[in-house]
C-alpha atoms as an extended CHARMM CRD file, in Angstrom:
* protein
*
        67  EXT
         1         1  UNK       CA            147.2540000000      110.3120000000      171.4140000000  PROA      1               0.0000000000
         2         2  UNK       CA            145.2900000000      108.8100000000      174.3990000000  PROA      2               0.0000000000
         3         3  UNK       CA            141.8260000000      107.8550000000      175.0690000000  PROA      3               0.0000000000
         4         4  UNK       CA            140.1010000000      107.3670000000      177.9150000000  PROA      4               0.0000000000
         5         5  UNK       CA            136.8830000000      105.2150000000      177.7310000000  PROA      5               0.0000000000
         6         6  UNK       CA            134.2300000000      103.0680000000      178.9680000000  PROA      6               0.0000000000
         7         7  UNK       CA            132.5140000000      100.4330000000      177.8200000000  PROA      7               0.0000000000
         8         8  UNK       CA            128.5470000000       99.6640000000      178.0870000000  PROA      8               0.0000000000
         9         9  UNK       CA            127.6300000000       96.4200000000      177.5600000000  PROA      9               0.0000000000
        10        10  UNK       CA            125.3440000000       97.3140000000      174.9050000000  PROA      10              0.0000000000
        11        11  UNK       CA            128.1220000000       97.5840000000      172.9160000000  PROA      11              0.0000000000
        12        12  UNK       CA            128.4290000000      101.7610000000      172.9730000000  PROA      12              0.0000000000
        13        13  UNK       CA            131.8530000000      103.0180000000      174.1300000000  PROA      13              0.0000000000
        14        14  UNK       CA            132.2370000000      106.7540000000      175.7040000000  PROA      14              0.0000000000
        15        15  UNK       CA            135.5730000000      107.8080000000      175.0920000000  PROA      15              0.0000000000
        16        16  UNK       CA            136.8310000000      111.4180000000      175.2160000000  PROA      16              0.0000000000
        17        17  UNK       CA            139.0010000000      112.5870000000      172.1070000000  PROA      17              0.0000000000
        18        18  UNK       CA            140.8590000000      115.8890000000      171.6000000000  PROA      18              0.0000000000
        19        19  UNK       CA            141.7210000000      114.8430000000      167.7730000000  PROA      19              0.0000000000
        20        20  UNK       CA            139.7030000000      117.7360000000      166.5040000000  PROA      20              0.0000000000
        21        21  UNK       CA            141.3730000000      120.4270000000      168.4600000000  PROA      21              0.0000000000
        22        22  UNK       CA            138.8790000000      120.3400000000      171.4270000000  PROA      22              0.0000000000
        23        23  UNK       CA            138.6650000000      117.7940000000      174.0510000000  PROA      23              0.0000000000
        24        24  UNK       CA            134.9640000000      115.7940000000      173.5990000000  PROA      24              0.0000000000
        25        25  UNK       CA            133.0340000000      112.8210000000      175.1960000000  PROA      25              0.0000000000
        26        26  UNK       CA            132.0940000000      110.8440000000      172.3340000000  PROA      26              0.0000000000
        27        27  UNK       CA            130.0850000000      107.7220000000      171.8170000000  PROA      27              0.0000000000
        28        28  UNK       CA            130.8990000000      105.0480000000      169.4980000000  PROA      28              0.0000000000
        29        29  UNK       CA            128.3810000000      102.6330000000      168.5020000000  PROA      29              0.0000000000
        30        30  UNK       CA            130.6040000000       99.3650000000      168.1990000000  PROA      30              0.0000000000
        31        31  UNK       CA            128.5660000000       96.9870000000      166.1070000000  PROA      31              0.0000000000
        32        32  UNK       CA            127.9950000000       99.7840000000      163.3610000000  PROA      32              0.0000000000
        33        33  UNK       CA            131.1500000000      101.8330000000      163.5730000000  PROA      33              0.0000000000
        34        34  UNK       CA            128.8670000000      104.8920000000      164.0560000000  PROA      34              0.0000000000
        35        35  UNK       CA            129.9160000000      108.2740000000      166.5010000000  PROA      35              0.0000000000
        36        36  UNK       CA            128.1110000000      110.5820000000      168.2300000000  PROA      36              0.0000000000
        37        37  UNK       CA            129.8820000000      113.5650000000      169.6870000000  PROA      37              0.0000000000
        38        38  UNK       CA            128.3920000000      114.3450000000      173.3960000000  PROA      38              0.0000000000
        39        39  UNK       CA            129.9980000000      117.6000000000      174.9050000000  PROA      39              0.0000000000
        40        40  UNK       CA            131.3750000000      120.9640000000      172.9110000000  PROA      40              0.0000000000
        41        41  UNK       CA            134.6140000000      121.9180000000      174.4130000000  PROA      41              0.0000000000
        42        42  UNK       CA            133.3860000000      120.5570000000      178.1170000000  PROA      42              0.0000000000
        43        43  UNK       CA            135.8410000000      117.8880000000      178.3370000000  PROA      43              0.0000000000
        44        44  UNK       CA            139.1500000000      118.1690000000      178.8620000000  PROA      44              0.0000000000
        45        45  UNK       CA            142.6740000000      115.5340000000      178.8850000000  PROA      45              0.0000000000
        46        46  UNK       CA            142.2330000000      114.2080000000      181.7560000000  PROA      46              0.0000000000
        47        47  UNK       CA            138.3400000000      113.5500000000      181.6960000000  PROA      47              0.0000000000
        48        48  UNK       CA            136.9690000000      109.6840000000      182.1450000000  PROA      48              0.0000000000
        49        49  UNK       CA            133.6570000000      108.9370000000      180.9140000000  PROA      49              0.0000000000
        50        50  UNK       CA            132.0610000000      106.5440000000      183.1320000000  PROA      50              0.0000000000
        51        51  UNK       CA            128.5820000000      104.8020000000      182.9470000000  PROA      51              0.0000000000
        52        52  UNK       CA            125.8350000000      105.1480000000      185.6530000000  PROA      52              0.0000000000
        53        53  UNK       CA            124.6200000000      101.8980000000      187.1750000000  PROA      53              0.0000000000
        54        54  UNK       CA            121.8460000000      101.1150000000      185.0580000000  PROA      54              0.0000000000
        55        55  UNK       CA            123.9260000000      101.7370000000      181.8660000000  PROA      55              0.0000000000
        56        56  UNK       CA            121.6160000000      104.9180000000      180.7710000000  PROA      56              0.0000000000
        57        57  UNK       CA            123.7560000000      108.1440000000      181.4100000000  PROA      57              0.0000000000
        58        58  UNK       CA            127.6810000000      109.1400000000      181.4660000000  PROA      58              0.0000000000
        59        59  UNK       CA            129.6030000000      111.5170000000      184.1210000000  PROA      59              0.0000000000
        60        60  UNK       CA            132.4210000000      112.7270000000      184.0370000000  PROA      60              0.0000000000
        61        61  UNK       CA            135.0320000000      115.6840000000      185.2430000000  PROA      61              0.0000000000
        62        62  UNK       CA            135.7450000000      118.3340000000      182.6430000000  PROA      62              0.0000000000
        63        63  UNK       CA            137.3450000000      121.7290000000      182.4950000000  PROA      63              0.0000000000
        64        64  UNK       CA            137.4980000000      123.6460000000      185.3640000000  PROA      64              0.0000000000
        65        65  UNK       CA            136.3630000000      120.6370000000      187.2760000000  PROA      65              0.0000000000
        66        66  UNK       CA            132.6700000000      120.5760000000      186.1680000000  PROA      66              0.0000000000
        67        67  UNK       CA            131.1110000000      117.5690000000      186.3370000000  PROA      67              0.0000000000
């Protein structure tokens, strides 16, 4: 299994994850171990979260190209 993710420097990752059947963007809070699941079924294996420039929102290309 693969992930892609990116880093804030906060200390949240976005990662995507297709470990429950589904491909998500997911958060993980670093410092407390916590998730937070972002998309339903948007994402897809080849999707990159990637942070906007003042760290406050995540794109990123999902299925059937949507970003």
């Amino acid at each position: 299994m693969s992930f892609n993710y990116s880093v804030r420097p906060t200390g949240m990752i976005a990662y995507t994850s297709g470990r429950e059947g589904q491909y998500d963007i997911w958060l993980l809070h670093v410092q407390t171990g916590s998730r937070m699941q972002l998309t339903n079924g948007l994402a897809d294996f080849f999707s990159e979260p990637v942070w906007s420039g003042d760290n406050r929102n995540i794109a990123f290309v999902g299925k059937n190209q949507i970003v």
